[in-house]
C-alpha positions as CSV (number, residue, x, y, z in Angstrom):
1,X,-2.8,15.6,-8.0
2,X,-1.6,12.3,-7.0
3,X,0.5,9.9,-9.0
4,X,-0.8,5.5,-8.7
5,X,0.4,2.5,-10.0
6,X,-0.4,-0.8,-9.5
7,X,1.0,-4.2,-11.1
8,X,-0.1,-8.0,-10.4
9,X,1.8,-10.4,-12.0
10,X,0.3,-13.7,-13.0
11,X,3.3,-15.5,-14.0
12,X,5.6,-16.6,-11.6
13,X,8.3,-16.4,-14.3
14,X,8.0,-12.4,-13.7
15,X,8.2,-12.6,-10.0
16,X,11.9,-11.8,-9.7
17,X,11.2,-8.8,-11.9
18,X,8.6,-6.5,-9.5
19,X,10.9,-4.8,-8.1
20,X,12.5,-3.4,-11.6
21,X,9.3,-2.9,-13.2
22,X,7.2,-1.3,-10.4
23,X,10.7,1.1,-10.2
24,X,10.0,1.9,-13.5
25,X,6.0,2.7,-13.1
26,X,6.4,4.1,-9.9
27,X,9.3,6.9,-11.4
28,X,7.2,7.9,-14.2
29,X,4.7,9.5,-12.2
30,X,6.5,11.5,-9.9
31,X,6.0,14.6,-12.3
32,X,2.3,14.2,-10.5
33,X,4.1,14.0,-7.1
34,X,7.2,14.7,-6.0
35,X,7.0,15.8,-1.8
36,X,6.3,11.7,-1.2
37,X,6.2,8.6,-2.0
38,X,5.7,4.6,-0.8
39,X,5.1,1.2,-1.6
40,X,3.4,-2.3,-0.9
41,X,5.4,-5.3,-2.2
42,X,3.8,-8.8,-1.5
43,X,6.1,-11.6,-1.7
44,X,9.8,-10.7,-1.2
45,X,11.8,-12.6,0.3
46,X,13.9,-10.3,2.4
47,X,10.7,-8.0,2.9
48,X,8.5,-10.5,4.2
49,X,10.1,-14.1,4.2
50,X,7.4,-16.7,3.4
51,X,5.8,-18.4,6.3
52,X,6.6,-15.6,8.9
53,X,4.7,-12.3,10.2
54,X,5.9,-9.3,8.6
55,X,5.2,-5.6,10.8
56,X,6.3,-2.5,8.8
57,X,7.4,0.9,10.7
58,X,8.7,4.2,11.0
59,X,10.8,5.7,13.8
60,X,11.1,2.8,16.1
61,X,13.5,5.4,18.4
62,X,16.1,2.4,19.1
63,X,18.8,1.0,16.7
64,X,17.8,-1.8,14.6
65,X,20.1,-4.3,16.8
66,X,18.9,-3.4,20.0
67,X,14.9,-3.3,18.3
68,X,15.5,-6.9,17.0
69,X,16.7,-7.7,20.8
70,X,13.4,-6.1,22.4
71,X,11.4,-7.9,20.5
72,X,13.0,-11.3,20.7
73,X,12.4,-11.1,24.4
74,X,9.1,-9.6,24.2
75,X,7.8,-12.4,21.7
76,X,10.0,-15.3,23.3
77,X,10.9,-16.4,19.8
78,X,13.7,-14.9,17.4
79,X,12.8,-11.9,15.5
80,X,15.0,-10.5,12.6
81,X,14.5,-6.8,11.3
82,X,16.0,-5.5,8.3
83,X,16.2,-1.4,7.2
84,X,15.1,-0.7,3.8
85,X,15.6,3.3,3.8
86,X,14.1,5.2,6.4
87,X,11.5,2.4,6.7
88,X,12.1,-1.0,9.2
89,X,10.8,-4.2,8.9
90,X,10.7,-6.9,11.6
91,X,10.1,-10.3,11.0
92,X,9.4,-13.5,13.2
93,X,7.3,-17.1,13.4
94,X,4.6,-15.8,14.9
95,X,1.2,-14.6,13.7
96,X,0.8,-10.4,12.4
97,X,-1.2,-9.7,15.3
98,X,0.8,-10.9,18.3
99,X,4.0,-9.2,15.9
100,X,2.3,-6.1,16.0
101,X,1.5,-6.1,19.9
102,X,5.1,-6.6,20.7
103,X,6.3,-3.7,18.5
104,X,4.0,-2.0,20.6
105,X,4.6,-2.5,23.4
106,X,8.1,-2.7,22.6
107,X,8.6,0.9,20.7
108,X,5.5,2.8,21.7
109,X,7.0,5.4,19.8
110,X,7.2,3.5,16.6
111,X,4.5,4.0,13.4
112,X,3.2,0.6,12.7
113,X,2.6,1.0,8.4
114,X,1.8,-2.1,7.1
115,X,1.5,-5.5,8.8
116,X,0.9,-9.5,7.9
117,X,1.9,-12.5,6.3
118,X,3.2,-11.3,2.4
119,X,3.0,-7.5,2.8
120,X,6.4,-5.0,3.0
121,X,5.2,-1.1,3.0
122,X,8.0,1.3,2.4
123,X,7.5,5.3,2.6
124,X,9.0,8.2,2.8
125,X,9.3,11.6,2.0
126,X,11.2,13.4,-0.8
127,X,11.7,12.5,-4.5
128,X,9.8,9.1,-5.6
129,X,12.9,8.3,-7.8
130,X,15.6,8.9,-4.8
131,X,12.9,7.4,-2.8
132,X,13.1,4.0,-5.0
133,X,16.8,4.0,-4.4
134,X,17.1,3.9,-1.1
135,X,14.4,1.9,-0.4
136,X,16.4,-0.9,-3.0
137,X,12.8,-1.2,-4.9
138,X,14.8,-2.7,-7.9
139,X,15.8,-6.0,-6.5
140,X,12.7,-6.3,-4.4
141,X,11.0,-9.6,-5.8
142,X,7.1,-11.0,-5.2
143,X,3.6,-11.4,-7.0
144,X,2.6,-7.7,-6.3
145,X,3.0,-3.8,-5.8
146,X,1.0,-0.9,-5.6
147,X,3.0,2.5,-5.8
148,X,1.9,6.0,-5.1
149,X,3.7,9.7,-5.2
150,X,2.3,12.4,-3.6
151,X,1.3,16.1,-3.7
152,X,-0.4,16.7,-0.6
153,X,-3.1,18.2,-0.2
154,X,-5.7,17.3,2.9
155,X,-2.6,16.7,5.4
156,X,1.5,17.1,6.1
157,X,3.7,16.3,4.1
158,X,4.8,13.7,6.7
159,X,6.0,10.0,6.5
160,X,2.6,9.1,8.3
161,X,1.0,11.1,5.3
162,X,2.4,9.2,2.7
163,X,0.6,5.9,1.0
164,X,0.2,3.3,1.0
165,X,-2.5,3.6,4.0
166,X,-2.1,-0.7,5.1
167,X,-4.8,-1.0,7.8
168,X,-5.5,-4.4,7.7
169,X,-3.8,-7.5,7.7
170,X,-1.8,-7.6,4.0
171,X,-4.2,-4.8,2.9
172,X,-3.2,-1.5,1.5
173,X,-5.1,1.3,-0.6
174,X,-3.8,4.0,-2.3
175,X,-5.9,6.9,-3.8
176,X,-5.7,9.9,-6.3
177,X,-8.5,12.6,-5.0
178,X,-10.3,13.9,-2.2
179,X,-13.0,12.6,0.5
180,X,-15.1,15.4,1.0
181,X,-17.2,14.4,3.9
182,X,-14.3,12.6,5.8
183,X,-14.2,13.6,8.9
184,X,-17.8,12.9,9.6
185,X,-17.0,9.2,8.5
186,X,-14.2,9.3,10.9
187,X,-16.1,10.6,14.1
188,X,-18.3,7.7,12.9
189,X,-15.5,4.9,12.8
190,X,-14.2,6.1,16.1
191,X,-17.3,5.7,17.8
192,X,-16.3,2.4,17.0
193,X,-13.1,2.3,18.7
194,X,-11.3,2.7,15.2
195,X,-8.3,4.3,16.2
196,X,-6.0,6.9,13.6
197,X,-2.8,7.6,13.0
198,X,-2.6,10.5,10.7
199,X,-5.4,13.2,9.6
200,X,-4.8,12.1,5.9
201,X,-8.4,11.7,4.3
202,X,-7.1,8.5,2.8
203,X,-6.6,7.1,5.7
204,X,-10.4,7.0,6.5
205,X,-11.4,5.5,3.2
206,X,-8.6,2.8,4.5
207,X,-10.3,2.0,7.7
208,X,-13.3,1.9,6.2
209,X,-12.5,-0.9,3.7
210,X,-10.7,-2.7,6.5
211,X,-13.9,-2.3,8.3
212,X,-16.0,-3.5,6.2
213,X,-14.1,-6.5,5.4
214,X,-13.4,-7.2,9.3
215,X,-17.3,-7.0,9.1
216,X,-17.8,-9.8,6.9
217,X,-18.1,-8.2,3.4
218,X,-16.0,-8.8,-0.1
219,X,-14.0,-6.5,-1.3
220,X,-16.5,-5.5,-3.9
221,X,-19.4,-4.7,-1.3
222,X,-16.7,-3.0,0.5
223,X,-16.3,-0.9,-2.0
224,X,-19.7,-0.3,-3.4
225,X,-20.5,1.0,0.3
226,X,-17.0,3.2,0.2
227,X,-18.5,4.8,-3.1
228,X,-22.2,4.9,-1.3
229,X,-20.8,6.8,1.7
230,X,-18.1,9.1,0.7
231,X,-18.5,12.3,-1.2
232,X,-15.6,13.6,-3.4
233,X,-13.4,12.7,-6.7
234,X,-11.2,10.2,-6.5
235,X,-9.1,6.7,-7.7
236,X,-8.1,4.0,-5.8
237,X,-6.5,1.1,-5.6
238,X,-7.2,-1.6,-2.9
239,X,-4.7,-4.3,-2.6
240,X,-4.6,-7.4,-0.2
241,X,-1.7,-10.5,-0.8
242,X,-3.9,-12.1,-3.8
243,X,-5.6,-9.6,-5.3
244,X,-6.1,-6.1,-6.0
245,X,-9.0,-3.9,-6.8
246,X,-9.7,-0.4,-8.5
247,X,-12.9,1.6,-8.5
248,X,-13.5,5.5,-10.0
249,X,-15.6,8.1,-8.3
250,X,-19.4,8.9,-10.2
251,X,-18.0,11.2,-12.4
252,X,-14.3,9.6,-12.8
253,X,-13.0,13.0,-12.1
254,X,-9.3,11.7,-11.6
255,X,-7.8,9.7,-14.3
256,X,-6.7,5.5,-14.5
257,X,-5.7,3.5,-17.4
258,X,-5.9,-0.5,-17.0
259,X,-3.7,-3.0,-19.2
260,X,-4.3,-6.8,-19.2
261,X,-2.5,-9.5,-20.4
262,X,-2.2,-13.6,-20.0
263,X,1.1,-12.4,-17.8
264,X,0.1,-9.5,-15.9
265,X,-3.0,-6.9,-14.7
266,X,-1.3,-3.4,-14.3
267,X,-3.1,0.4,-13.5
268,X,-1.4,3.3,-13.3
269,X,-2.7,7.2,-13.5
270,X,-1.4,7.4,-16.8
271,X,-0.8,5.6,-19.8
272,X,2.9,6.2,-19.7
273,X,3.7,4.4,-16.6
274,X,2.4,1.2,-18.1
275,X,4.6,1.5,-21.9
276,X,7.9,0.1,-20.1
277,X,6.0,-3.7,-19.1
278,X,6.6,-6.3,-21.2
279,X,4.1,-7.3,-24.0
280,X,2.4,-3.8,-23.6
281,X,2.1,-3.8,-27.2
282,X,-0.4,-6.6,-27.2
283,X,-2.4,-5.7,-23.8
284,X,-5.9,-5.0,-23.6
285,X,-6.0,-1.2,-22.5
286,X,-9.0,0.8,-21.2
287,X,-9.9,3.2,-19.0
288,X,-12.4,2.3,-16.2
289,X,-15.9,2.8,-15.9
290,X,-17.4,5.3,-13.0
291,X,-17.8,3.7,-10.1
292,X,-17.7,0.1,-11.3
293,X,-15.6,-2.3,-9.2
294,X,-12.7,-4.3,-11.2
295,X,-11.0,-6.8,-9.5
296,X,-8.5,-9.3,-10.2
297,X,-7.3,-12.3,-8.2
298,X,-3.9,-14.8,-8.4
């Protein structure tokens, strides 16, 4: 049992706002995980400051001084990197990819955990509410978050087990549920060369999306051939920087509630997580269909 939430704001009027009301979504589920938790913000400022590549990590090995050094002189170009609890964030004028190869090669050491032009991922183990704290989730500003808070149960509890899984350039998913049949689907990605970081089930599902969209689909198709090829019971939430995406197993086994208004499109597990966003008393609520794809774009 897994605890998600999901909110994407369509007024900018609400942007500096995220922060306090994904606090609020994220906290109310932590009765349905409490050993984990993370985030994906798109759009902050500090996070991920707009027109420069934003790498997320864990456990770079070095102090955040001497990191932001590294990878100035790796990169030739400045680089600024910020802490935001146990999670870093380096920043720089550069494009995601050539960000990512020089925290690489700079901290070989490091977990890279989200990565691209919009997207901050934060995670971390212990209580989701302490979690949200350290992190400073409150202030955090933007367009969009997914949350998640977690009760393992295919891997460690481990920040590298925790969600958001962000596998692709300003994409994320998050899931409540199992994959089944996952590690034939991973013997099958690596054949490919896709390479893992964690044996989290979700993470597969992840790579697979991110596959499938590297491969030219949409996210819908992607996700039509993620229900078509994996086996088990589950919810999740896919995410990218202008849009997000939810889709229920054949049986919609684990539970999601979606409210929708001219302001905002929010999901969480649970109706409770949503009661706190303004104009909930007004939003169109229902519960989604098995295995139909809903997706919503800025």
């Amino acid at each position: 049992m897994c605890g998600i939430v999901g909110l994407h704001l369509r007024t900018p009027d609400l942007y500096p706002r995220l922060g306090e009301l994904l606090t609020g979504m994220l906290c109310e589920m932590q009765d349905r995980g409490a050993d984990s938790a993370g985030v994906a913000v798109y759009g902050d400022p500090t996070w991920s400051p707009p027109g420069r590549a934003t790498v997320s990590l864990l456990d770079p090995g070095v102090p955040v001084d001497t990191l932001a050094g590294a990878l100035t002189t790796s990169l030739g170009s400045p680089v600024e990197v910020v802490e935001a609890g146990t999670t870093v964030l380096a920043n720089a004028s550069t494009t995601p990819a050539a960000l990512v190869a020089a925290v690489r090669a700079t901290a070989p050491e490091a977990l890279v955990i989200g990565f691209g032009e919009d997207l901050a991922v934060l995670k971390g183990v212990g209580h989701p509410r302490d979690l949200a704290t350290a992190f400073g989730l409150e202030q955090a500003s933007g367009w969009q978050g997914v949350g998640h808070t977690r009760m393992a149960t295919e891997s460690a509890v481990t920040p590298a087990g925790c969600h958001p899984y962000a596998v692709g350039p300003d994409q994320c998913m998050v899931h409540n549920g199992s994959f089944h049949n996952y590690p034939t689907i991973r013997r099958e990605l690596r054949a490919r060369g896709v390479e893992f970081d964690s044996e989290n089930d979700t993470e597969v599902g992840a790579r697979f999306v991110a596959q499938c969209l590297e491969d030219g689909l949409d996210i819908e198709t992607s996700l039509k051939e993620l229900c078509r090829t994996f086996d088990g019971f589950y919810t999740l939430l896919v995410s990218n920087r202008d849009s997000f995406a939810v889709v229920r197993d054949a049986i919609a086994c684990k539970p999601a509630v979606v409210a929708e208004t001219d302001d905002w499109v929010a999901m969480a597990s649970e109706y409770r997580a949503l009661v706190g966003l303004p104009g909930i008393e007004t939003a169109r609520i229902f519960e989604p269909e098995p295995e139909r794809i809903y997706a919503w774009t800025r």
